[in-house]
One Martini backbone bead per residue (centre of mass of N, CA, C, O) as a GRO file, in nm:
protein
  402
    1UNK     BB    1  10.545   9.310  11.537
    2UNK     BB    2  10.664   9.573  11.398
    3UNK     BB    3  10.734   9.926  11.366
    4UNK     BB    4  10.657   9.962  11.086
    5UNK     BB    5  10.306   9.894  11.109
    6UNK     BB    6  10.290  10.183  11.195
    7UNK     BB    7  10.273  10.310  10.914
    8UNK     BB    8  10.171  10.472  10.731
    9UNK     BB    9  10.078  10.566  10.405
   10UNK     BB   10  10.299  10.653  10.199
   11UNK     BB   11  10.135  10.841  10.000
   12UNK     BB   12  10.021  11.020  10.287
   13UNK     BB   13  10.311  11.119  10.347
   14UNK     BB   14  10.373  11.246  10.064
   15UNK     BB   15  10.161  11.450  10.055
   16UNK     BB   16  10.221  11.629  10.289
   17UNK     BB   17  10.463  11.814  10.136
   18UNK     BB   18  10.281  11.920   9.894
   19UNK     BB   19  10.063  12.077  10.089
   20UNK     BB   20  10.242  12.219  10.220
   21UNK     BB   21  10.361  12.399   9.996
   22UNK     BB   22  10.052  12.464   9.857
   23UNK     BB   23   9.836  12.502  10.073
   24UNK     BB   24   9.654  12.230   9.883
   25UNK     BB   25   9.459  12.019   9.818
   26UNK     BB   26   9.391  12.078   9.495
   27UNK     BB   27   9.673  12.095   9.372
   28UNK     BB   28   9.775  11.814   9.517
   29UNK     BB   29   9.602  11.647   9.336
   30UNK     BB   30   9.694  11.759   9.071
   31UNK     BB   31   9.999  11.722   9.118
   32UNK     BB   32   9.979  11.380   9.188
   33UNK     BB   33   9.678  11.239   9.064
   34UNK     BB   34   9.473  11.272   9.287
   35UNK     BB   35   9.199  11.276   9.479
   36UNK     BB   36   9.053  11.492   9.679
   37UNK     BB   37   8.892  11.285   9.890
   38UNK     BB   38   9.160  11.084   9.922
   39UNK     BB   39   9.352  11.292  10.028
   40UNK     BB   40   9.201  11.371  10.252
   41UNK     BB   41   9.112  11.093  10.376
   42UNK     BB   42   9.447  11.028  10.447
   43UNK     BB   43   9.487  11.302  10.622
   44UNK     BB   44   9.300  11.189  10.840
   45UNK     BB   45   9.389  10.940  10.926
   46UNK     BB   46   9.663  11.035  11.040
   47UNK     BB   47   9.563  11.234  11.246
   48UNK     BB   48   9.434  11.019  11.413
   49UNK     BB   49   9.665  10.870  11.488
   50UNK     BB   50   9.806  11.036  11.611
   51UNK     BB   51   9.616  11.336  11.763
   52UNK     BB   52   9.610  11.540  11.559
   53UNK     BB   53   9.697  11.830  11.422
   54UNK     BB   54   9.862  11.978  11.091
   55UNK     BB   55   9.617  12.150  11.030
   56UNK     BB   56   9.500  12.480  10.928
   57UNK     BB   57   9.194  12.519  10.741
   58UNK     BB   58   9.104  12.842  10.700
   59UNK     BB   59   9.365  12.930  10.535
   60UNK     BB   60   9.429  12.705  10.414
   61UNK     BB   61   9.718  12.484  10.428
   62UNK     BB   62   9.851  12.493  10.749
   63UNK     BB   63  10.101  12.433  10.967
   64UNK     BB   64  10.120  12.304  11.270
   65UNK     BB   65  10.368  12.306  11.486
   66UNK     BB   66  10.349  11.962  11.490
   67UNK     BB   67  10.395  11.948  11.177
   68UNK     BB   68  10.638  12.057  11.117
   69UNK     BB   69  10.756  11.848  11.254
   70UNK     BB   70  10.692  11.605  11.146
   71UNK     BB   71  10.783  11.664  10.857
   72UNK     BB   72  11.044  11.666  10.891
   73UNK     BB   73  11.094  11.365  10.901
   74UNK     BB   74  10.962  11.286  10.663
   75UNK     BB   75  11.168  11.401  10.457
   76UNK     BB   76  11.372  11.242  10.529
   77UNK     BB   77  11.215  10.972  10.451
   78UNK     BB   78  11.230  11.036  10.142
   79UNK     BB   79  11.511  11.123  10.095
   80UNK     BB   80  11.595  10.797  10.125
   81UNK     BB   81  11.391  10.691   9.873
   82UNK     BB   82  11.531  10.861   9.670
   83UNK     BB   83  11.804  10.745   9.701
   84UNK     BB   84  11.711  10.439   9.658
   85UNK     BB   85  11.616  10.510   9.374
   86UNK     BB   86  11.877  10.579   9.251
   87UNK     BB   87  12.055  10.353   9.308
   88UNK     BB   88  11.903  10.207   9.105
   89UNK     BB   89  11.911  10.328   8.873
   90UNK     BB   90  12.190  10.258   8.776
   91UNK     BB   91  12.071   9.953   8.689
   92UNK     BB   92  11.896  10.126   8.471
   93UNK     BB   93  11.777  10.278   8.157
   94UNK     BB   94  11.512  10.310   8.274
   95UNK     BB   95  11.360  10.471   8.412
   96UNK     BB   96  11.129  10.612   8.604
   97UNK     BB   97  10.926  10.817   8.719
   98UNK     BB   98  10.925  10.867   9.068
   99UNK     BB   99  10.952  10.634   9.207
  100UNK     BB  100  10.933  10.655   9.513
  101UNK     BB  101  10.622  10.682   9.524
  102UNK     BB  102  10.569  10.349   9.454
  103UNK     BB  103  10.597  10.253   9.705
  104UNK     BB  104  10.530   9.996   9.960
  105UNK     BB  105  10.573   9.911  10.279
  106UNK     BB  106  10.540   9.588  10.220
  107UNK     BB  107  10.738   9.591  10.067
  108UNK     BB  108  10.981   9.681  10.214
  109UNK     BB  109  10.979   9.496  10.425
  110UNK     BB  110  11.030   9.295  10.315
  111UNK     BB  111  11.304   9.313  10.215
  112UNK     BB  112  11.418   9.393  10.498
  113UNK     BB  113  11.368   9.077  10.556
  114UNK     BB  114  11.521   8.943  10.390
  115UNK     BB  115  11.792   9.044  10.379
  116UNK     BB  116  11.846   8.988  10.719
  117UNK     BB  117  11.802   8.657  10.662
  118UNK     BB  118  11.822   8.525  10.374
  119UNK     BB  119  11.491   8.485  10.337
  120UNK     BB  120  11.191   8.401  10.303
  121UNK     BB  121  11.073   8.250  10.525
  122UNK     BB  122  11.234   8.375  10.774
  123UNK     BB  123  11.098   8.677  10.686
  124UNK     BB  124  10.789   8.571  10.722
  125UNK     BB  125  10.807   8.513  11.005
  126UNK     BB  126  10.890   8.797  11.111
  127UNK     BB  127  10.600   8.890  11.014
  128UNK     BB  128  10.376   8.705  10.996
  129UNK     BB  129  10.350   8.584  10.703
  130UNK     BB  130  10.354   8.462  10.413
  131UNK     BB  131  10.578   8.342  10.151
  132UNK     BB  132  10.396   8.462   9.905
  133UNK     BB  133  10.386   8.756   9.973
  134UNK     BB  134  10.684   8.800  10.002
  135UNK     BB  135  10.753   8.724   9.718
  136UNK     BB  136  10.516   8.941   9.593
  137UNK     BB  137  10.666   9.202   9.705
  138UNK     BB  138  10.945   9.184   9.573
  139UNK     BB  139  10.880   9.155   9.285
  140UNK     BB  140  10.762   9.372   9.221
  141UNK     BB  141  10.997   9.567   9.287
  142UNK     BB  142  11.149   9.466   9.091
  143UNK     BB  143  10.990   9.557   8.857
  144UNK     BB  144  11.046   9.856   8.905
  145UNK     BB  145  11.320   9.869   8.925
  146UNK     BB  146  11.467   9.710   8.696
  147UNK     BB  147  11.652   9.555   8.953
  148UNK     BB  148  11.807   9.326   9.073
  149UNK     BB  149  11.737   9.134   9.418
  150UNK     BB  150  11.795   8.827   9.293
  151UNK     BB  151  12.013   8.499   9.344
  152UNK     BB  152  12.134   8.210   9.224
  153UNK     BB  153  12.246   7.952   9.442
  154UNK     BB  154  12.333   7.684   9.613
  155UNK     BB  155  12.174   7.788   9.840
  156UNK     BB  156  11.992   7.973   9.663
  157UNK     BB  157  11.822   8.248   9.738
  158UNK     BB  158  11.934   8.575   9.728
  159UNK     BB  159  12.080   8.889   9.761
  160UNK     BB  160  12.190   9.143   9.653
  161UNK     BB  161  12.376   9.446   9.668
  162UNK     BB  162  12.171   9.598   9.581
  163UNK     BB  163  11.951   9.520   9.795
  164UNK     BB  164  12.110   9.576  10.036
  165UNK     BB  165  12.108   9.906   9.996
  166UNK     BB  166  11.822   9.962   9.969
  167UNK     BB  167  11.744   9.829  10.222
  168UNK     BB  168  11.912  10.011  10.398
  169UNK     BB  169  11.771  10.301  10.305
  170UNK     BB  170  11.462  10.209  10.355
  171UNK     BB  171  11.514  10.165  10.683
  172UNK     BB  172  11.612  10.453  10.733
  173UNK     BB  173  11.319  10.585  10.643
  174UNK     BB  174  11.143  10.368  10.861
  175UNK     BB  175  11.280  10.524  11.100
  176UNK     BB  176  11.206  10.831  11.027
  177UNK     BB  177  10.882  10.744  11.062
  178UNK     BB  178  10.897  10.646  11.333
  179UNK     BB  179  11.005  10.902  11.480
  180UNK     BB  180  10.803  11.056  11.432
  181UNK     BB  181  10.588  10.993  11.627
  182UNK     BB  182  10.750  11.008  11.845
  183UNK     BB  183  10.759  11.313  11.847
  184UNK     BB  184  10.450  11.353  11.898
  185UNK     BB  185  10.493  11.262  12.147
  186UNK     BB  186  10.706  11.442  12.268
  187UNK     BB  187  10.492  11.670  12.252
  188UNK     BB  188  10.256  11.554  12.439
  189UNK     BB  189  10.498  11.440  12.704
  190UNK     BB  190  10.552  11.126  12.529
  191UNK     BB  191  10.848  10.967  12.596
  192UNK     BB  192  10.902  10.747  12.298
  193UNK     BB  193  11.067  10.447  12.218
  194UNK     BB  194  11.364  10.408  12.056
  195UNK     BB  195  11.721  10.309  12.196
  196UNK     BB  196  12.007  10.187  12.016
  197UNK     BB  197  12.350  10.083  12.203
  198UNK     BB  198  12.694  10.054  12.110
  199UNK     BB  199  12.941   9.890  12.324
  200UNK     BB  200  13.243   9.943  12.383
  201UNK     BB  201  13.422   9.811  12.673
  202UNK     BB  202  13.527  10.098  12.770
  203UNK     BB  203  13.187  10.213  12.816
  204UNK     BB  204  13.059  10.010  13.057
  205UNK     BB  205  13.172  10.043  13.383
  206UNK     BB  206  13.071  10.403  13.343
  207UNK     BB  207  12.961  10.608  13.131
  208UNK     BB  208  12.673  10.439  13.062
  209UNK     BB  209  12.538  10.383  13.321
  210UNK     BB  210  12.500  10.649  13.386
  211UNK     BB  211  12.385  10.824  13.117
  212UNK     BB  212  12.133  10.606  13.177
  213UNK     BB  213  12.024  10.658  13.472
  214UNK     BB  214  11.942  10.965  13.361
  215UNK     BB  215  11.748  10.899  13.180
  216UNK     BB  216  11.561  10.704  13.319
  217UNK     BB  217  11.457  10.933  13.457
  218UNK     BB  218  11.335  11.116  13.225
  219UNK     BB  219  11.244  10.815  13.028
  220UNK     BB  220  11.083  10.567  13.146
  221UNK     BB  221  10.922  10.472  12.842
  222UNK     BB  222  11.234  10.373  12.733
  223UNK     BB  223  11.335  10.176  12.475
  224UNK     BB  224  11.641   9.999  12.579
  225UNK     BB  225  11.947   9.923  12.409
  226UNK     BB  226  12.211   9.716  12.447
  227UNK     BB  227  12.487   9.618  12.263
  228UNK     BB  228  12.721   9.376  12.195
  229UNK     BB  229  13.022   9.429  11.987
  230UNK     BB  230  13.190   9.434  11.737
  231UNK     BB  231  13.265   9.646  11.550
  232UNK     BB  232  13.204   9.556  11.258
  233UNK     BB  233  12.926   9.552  11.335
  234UNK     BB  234  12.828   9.818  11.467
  235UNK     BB  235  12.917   9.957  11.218
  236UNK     BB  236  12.640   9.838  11.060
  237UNK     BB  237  12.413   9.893  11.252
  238UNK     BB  238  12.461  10.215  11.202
  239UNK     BB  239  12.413  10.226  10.876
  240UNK     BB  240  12.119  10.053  10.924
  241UNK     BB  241  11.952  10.133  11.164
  242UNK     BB  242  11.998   9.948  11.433
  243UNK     BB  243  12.147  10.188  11.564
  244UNK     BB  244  12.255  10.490  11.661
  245UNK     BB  245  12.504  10.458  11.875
  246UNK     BB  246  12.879  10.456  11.937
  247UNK     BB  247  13.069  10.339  12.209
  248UNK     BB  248  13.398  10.451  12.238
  249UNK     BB  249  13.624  10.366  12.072
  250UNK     BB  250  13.783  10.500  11.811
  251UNK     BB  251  13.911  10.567  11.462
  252UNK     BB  252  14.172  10.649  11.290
  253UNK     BB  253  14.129  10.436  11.068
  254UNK     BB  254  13.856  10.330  10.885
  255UNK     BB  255  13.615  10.469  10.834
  256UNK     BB  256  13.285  10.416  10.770
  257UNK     BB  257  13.056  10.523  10.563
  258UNK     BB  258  12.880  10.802  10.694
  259UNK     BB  259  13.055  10.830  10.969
  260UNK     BB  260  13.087  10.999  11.290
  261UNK     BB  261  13.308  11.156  11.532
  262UNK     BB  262  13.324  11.236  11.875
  263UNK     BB  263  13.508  11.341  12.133
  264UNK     BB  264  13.568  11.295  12.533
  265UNK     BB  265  13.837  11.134  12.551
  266UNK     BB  266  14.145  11.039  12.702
  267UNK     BB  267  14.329  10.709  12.699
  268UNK     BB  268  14.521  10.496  12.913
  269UNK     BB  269  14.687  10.239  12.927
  270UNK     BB  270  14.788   9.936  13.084
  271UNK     BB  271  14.967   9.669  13.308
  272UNK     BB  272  14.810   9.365  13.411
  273UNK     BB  273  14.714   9.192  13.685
  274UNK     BB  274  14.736   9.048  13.981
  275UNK     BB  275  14.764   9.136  14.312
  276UNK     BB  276  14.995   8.895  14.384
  277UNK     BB  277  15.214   8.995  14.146
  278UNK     BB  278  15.563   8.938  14.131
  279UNK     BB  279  15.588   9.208  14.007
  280UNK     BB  280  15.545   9.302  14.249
  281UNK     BB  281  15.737   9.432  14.411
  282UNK     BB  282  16.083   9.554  14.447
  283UNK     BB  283  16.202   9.575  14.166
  284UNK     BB  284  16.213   9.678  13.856
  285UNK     BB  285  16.060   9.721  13.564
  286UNK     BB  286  16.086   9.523  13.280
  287UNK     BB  287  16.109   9.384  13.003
  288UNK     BB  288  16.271   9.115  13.089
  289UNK     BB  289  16.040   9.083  13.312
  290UNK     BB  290  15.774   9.068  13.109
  291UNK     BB  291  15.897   8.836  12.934
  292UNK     BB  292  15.849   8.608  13.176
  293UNK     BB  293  15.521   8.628  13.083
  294UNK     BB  294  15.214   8.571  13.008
  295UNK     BB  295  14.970   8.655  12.784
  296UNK     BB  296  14.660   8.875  12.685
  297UNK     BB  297  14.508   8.929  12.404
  298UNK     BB  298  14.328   9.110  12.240
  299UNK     BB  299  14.069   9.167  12.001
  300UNK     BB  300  14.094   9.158  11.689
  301UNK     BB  301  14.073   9.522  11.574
  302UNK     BB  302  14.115   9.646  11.790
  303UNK     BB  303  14.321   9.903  11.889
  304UNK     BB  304  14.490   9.756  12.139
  305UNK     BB  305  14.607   9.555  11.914
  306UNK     BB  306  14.819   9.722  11.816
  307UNK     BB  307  14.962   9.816  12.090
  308UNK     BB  308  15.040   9.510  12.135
  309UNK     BB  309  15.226   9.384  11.928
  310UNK     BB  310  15.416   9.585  11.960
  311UNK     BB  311  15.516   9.538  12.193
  312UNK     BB  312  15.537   9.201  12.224
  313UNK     BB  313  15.768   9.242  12.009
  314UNK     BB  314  15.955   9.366  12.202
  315UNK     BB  315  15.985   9.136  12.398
  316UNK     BB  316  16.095   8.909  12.290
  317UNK     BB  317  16.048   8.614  12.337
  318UNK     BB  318  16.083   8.302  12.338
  319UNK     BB  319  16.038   8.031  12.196
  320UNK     BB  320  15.829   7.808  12.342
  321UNK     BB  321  15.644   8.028  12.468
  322UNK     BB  322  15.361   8.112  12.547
  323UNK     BB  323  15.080   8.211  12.398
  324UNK     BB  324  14.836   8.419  12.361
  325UNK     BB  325  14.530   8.495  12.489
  326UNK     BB  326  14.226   8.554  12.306
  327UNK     BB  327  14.018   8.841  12.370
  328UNK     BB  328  13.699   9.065  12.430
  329UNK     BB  329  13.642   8.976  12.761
  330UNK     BB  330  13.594   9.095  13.093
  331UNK     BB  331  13.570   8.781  13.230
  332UNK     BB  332  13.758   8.621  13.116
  333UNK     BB  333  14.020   8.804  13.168
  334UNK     BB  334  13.999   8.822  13.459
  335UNK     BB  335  13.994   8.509  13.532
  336UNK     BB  336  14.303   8.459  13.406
  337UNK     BB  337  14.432   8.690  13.623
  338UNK     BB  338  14.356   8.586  13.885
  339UNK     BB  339  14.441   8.260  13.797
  340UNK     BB  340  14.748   8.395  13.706
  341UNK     BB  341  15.066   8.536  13.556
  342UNK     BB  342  14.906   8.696  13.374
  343UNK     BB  343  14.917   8.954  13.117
  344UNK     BB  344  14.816   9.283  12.990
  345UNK     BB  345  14.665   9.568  12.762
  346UNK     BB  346  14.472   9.780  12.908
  347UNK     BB  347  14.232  10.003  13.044
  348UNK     BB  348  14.225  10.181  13.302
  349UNK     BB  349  13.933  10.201  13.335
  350UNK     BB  350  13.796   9.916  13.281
  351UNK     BB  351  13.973   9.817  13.575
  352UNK     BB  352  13.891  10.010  13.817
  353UNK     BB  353  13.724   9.832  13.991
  354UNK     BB  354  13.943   9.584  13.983
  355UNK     BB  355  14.122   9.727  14.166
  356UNK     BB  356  13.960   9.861  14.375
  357UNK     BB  357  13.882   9.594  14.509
  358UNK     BB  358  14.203   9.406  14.424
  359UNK     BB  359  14.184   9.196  14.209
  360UNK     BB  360  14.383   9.425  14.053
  361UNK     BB  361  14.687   9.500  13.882
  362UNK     BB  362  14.902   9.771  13.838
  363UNK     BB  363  15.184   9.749  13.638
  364UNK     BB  364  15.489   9.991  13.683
  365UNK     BB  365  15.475  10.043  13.333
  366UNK     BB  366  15.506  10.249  13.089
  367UNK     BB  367  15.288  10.356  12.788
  368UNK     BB  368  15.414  10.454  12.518
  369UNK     BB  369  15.142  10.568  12.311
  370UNK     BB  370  14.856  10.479  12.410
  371UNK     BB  371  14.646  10.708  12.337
  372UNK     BB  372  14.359  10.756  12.333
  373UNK     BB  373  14.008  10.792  12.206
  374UNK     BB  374  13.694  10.861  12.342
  375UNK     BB  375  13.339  10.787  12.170
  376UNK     BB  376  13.085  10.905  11.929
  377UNK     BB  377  12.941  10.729  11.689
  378UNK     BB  378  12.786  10.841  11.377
  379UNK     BB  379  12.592  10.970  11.154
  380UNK     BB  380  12.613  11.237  10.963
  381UNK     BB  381  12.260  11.267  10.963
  382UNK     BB  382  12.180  11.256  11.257
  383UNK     BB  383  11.834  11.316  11.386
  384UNK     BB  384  11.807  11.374  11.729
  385UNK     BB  385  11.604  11.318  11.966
  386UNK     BB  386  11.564  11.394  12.255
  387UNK     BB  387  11.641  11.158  12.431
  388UNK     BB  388  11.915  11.145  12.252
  389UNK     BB  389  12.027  11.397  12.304
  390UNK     BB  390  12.034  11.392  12.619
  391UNK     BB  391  12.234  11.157  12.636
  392UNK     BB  392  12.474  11.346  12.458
  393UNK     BB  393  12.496  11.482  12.724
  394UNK     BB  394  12.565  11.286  12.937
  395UNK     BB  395  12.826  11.234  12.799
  396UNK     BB  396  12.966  11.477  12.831
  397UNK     BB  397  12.958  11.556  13.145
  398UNK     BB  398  13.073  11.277  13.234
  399UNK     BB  399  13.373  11.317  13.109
  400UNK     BB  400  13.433  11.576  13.222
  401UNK     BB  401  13.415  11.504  13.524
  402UNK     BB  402  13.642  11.217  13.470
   0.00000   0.00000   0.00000
């Protein structure tokens, strides 16, 4: 079961917003058009499964201390609902008014798995419910949105791109009902949730690990997951809210939409090989001399591979003789360094330890223009919970130290 399954009923969430602004259980049911009643029970559902109080009762419906953190979460996921109601509506000539009101739970739950399966059968699976359920709950939102939501191809029922789209925005908001929650425990001393962390290679060796250490000291009921993939991967699972931060090399260009940078640290590349290779000691290292051994290149789209193909090319290597063989795996490359007298084009920093074990030498050679920022991407509105605040503290002073 997903953790979106205890996410209370969107309309109780919703109503919550409302009751806070009027201070009254009576007008915020006029206002929604539902029994007052109902709504009273709706919210004291919510208050139950919290263990908490959110309001208090005396003199009108007014928010405790832990109501407004709380509202906060939820105001952010509502907002997300907004856009995604808004972006559907442009694909249809007469929207409905309050759209965003109209969804529920199962409705978004299933389209965010029928999207990221690309099936209604896999979407059940993961679910764990029927797929005649999530097929009547995909339909319906499609019927509200009166937007295509599913395409017919060689392949079968598709989701389109406007269902794409809706879904990203969808699962940001079931993200951040999802983080209220986890809010109301870490204000009760139970600082629970999930934090997961894209991690791009020079971030491995030194700076993640260390960061993590000391969170997990703090925090250790924190369900911890790190990424390990291209950043093109990586950089859609943080605008899809499947990952929170990645850390590594920046982008100096073609950063995608949403998505904000902060810089931690300067790094300078180098030309590596293995630790008795023919080019260490004796005469000086020169380009005719590096140009006379076979090569490792970085992996595609990595920033390094720009400023290798850059170098390779001023080697002009002789026709017929071996190609680079391209990797992005810091095991497999140890392994090739190692075992032949090939050379390569890394982070300082990344082999710092198979230098200093000896497996690895730096060859003596200048690499201008190669220092890059590296540091950390995140959405331009990621409102971070404390434990994940703490992780970018410990991320900053880390680096300041190194």
């Amino acid at each position: 079961m997903d953790s979106y399954s205890y996410i209370p009923n969107l309309k109780h969430l919703q109503a919550l917003e409302t009751i806070a602004s009027m201070r009254s259980i009576t007008r915020a049911s006029n206002h929604l058009n539902l029994s007052q009643p109902a709504l009273t029970q709706g919210i004291a559902k919510v208050e139950i499964q919290l263990g908490v109080r959110l309001f208090e009762r005396q003199r009108g419906m007014v928010l405790t201390e832990l109501g407004a953190i709380y509202l906060t979460r939820i105001r952010r996921g509502t907002h997300y609902l907004r856009r995604a109601a808004d972006y559907a509506a442009r694909f249809t000539d007469k929207p409905p008014p309050h759209l965003y009101r109209r969804f529920t739970l199962s409705q978004l739950r299933a389209l965010i798995s029928v999207v990221e399966h690309e099936s209604f059968r896999l979407g059940a699976q993961q679910l764990s419910v029927q797929q005649s359920t999530v097929h009547r709950s995909c339909r319906e939102l499609e019927a509200q949105l009166t937007c295509a939501l599913f395409e017919r191809t060689s392949a079968g029922i598709k989701p389109t791109r406007q269902a794409v789209e809706f879904s990203r925005l969808a699962k940001l908001a079931l993200g951040e009902f999802v983080q209220a929650q986890a809010d109301v425990q870490g204000w009760k001393g139970t600082f629970v949730g999930r934090l997961a962390i894209g991690c791009l290679p020079l971030a491995k060796t030194s700076l993640l690990p260390r960061a993590l250490m000391l969170l997990t000291d703090e925090y250790p009921m924190l369900d911890i997951t790190v990424v390990d993939a291209p950043y093109i991967d990586l950089s859609k699972a943080l605008r899809h809210g499947d990952i929170d931060i990645i850390i590594g090399a920046l982008r100096r260009a073609l950063l995608p939409p949403e998505l904000v940078q902060e810089g931690l640290f300067i790094d300078r590349m180098i030309i590596v090989g293995r630790s008795d290779h023919p080019l260490l000691g004796g005469e000086a290292v020169t380009l005719q001399r590096l140009a006379s051994w076979p090569w490792i290149a970085p992996r595609t789209g990595a920033p390094a591979r720009t400023y290798f193909d850059g170098f390779y090319k001023m080697l002009d290597r002789p026709q017929g003789e071996a190609h680079p063989i391209e990797t992005g795996s810091l095991t497999v490359l140890r392994g090739l360094l190692m075992n032949s007298n090939r050379l390569t084009v890394i982070s300082a920093r990344q082999v710092s330890y198979e230098i200093k074990l000896g497996l690895l030498s730096e060859i003596p050679y200048p690499l201008d223009g190669s220092e890059r920022s590296i540091g950390i991407t995140m959405r331009e509105d990621w409102m971070p919970g404390v434990p994940q605040q703490r992780l970018l503290e410990h991320l900053r002073t880390i680096a300041a130290e190194e």
